[in-house]
C-alpha positions as CSV (number, residue, x, y, z in Angstrom):
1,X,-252.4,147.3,-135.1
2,X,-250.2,144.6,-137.0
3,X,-248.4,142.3,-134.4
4,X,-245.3,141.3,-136.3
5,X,-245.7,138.0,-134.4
6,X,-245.6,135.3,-136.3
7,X,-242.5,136.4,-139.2
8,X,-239.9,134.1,-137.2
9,X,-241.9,130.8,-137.7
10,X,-242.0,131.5,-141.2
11,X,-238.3,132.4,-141.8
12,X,-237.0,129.7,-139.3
13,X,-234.1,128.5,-142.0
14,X,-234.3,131.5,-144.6
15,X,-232.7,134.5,-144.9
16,X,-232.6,137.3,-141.8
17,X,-235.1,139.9,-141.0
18,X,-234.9,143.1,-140.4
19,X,-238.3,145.1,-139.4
20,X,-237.5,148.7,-140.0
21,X,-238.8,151.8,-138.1
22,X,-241.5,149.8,-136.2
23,X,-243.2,151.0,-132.9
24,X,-241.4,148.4,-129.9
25,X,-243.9,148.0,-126.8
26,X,-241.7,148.0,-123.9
27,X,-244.1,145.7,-121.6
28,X,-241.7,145.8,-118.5
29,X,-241.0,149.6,-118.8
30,X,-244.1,150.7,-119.9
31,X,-243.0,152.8,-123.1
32,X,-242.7,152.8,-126.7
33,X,-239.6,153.6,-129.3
34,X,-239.6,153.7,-133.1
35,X,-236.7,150.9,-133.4
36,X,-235.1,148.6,-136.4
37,X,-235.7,145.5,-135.1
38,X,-232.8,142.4,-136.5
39,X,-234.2,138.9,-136.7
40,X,-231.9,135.7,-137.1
41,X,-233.1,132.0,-136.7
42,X,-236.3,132.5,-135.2
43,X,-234.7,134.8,-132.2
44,X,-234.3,138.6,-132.0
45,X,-230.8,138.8,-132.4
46,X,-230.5,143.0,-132.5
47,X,-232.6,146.1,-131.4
48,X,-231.0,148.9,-132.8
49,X,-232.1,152.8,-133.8
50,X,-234.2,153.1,-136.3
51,X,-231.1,154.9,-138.7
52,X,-229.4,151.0,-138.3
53,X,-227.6,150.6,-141.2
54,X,-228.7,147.3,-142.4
55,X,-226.6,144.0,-144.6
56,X,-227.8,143.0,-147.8
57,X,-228.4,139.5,-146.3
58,X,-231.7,140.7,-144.5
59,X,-235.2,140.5,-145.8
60,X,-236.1,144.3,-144.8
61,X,-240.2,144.5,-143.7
62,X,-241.2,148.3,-143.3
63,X,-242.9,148.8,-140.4
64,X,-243.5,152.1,-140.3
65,X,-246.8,153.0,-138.3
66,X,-247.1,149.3,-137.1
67,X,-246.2,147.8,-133.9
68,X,-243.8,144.9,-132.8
69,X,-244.9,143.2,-128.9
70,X,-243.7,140.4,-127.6
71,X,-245.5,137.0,-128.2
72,X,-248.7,136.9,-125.7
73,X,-250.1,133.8,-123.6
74,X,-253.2,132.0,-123.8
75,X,-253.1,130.3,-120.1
76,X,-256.5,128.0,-120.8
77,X,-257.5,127.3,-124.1
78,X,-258.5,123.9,-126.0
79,X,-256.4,124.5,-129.3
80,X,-257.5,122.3,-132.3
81,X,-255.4,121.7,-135.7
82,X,-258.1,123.5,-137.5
83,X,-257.4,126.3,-135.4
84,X,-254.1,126.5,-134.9
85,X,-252.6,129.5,-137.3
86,X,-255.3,131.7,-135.8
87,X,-253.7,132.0,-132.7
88,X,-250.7,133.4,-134.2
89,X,-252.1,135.8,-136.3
90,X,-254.0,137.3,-133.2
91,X,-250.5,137.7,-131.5
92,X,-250.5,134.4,-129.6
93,X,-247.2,132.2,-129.3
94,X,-247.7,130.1,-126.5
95,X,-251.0,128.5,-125.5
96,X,-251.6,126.0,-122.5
97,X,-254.6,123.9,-123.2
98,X,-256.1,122.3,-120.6
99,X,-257.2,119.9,-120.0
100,X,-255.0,117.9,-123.0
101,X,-256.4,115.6,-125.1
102,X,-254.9,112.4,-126.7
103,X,-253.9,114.1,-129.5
104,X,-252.4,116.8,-128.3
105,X,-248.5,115.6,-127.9
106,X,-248.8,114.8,-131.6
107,X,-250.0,118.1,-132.9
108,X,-247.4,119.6,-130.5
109,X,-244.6,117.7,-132.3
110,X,-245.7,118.9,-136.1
111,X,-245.6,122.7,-134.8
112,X,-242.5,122.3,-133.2
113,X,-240.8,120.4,-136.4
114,X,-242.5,123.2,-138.6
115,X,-245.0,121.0,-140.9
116,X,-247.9,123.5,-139.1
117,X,-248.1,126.8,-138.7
118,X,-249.3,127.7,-134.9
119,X,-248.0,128.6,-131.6
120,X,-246.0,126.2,-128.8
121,X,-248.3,124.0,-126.9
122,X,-247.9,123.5,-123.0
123,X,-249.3,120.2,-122.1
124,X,-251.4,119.2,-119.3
125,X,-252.4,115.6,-119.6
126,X,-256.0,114.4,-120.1
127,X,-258.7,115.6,-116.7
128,X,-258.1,113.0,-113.7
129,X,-261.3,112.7,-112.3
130,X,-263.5,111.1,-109.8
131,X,-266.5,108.5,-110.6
132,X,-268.5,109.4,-112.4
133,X,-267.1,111.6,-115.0
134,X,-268.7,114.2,-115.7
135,X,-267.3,113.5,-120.0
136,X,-266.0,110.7,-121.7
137,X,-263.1,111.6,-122.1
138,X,-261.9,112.4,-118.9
139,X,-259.6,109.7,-116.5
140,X,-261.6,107.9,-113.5
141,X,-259.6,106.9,-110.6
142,X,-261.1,104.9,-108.2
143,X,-258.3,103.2,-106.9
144,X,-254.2,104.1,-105.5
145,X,-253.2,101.8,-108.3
146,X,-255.0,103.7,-110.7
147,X,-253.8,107.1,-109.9
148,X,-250.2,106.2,-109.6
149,X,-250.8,104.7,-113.0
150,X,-252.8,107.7,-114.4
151,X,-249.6,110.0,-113.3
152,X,-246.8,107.9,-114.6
153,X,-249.0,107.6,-117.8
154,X,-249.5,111.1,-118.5
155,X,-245.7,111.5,-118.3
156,X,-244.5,108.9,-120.4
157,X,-247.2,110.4,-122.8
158,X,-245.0,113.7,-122.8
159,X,-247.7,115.9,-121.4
160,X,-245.8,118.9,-119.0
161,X,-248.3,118.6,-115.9
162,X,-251.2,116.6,-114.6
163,X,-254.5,118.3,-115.0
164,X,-257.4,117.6,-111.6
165,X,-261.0,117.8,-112.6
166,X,-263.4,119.5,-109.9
167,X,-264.9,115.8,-108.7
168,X,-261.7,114.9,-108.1
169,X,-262.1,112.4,-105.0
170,X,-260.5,113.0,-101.4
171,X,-259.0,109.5,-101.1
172,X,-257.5,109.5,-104.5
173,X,-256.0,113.2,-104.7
174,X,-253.1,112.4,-101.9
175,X,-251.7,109.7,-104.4
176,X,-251.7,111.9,-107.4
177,X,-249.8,114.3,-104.9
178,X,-247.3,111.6,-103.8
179,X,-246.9,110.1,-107.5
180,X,-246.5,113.2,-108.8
181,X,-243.6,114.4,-106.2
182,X,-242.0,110.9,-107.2
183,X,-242.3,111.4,-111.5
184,X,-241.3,115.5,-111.0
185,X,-244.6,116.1,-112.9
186,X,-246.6,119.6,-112.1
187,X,-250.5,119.3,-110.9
188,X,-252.5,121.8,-112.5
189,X,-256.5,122.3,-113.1
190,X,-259.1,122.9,-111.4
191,X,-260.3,123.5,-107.1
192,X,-260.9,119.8,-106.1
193,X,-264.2,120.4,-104.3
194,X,-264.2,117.4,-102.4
195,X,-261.0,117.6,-100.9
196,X,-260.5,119.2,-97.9
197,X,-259.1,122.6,-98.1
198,X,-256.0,121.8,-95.7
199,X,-255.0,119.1,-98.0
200,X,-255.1,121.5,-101.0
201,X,-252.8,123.9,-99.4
202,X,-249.7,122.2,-99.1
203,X,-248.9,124.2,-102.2
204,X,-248.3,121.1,-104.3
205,X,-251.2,121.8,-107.0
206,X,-249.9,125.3,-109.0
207,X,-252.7,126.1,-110.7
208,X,-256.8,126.2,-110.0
209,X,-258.3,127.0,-113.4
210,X,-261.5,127.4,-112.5
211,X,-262.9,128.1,-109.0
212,X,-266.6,126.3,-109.0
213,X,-265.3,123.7,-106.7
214,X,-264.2,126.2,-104.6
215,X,-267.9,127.8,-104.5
216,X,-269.2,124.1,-103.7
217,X,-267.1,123.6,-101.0
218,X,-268.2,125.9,-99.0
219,X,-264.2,127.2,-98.6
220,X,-264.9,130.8,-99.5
C-alpha cells in the first residue's frame, strides 16, 4: 500500500495535484471508492469521480491500484530531527511527543515554515516531576513557587500542554492544577502515583499516558 500522505507538504506553493483513480478509505463510513482526488495549497480542495475531467494547471499522479487515507496520529512518540521525514512516509502527519524536550518548539517552527520535511508537532512541555527525578532532564518542583513558575514557563516557551511525570508530588500537583486553570494550559502525562485518586478526578489532567502509577497506587 502507498499512502499518498505526504504530496501536500511537498507542493505547498507549486502547481495543483490531481491524484487520479486512487482507492479513497472512507474511515468514518467504513468503505472504499476508486475517486480523482484535487489537491490545492496543501488542502484537499475536490473529490470527484474517477472520469473528472481535469485543468492543465494540475500535476496529475496515477494512482491506480494505490490508496489515499487520511493523515494518521502518533499520540506518544519522542520525534527527533534525524527522524522526522520517516514519520511521513509511514503515513503519519501529526505526532504528540511527550514529554517535550527543549528543543522541540524550534524543530516545530522549521516544519511548520517548510525548511524540514516531517509531520506537525503537538507540544507538551518538558516532564514536571517530583524530587528526585528519576532523568536529568525532567523539572523538580519542590515548592508552590516553583510549580507556578514551571507552568507559566512552559507556556511562554510555546509548548500546547503541561506534561506530569509519575512521582509527581501530592502537595505540588494542586498548584500545577490551579496555575494551569489561570494560564488556559492543558495537563497531560502520566497517573501521578502519589496523589490521591480523588484529587486526580476532578477531570482537570486529559490525558494519563502511561498507567504504572496507577498500578503503584494501589487505585486499581
Amino acid at each position: 500500500i502507498l499512502l499518498f500522505t505526504f504530496f501536500t507538504q511537498v507542493v505547498v506553493g507549486q502547481s495543483p495535484i490531481a491524484i487520479k483513480n486512487v482507492t479513497v478509505i472512507d474511515v468514518i463510513n467504513a468503505k472504499s471508492d476508486v475517486h480523482t482526488v484535487l489537491i490545492r495549497n496543501g488542502e484537499i480542495e475536490m473529490i470527484g469521480d474517477p472520469a473528472l475531467k481535469i485543468k492543465k494547471e494540475y500535476t496529475i499522479i496515477n494512482g491506480q491500484g494505490k490508496f489515499l487515507i487520511p493523515g494518521l496520529i502518533n499520540c506518544y512518540t519522542h520525534i527527533h530531527e534525524f527522524n522526522t521525514s520517516l514519520y511521513l512516509l509511514h503515513g503519519i502527519t501529526t505526532v504528540r511527543d511527550a514529554p517535550s524536550m527543549g528543543h522541540l518548539p524550534g524543530l516545530a517552527e522549521k516544519i511548520s515554515r517548510g525548511e524540514l520535511f516531517g509531520p506537525e508537532i503537538y507540544l507538551t512541555g518538558n516532564a514536571l516531576s517530583g524530587v528526585p527525578t528519576a532523568f536529568p532532564s525532567q523539572h523538580p518542583l519542590q515548592t508552590e513557587s516553583d510549580a507556578r513558575l514551571a507552568v507559566r514557563e512552559t507556556k511562554q516557551m510555546g509548548y500546547q500542554s503541561l506534561f506530569i511525570y509519575g512521582s509527581m508530588s501530592p502537595v505540588i500537583y494542586p498548584f500545577i492544577l490551579d496555575e494551569a486553570s489561570r494560564q488556559q494550559i492543558d495537563i497531560t502525562g502520566h497517573f501521578p502515583s502519589q496523589v490521591p485518586i480523588a484529587q486526580i478526578q476532578n477531570g482537570q489532567q486529559r490525558s494519563f499516558d502511561n498507567l504504572s502509577g496507577l498500578v503503584r497506587s494501589g487505585n486499581w
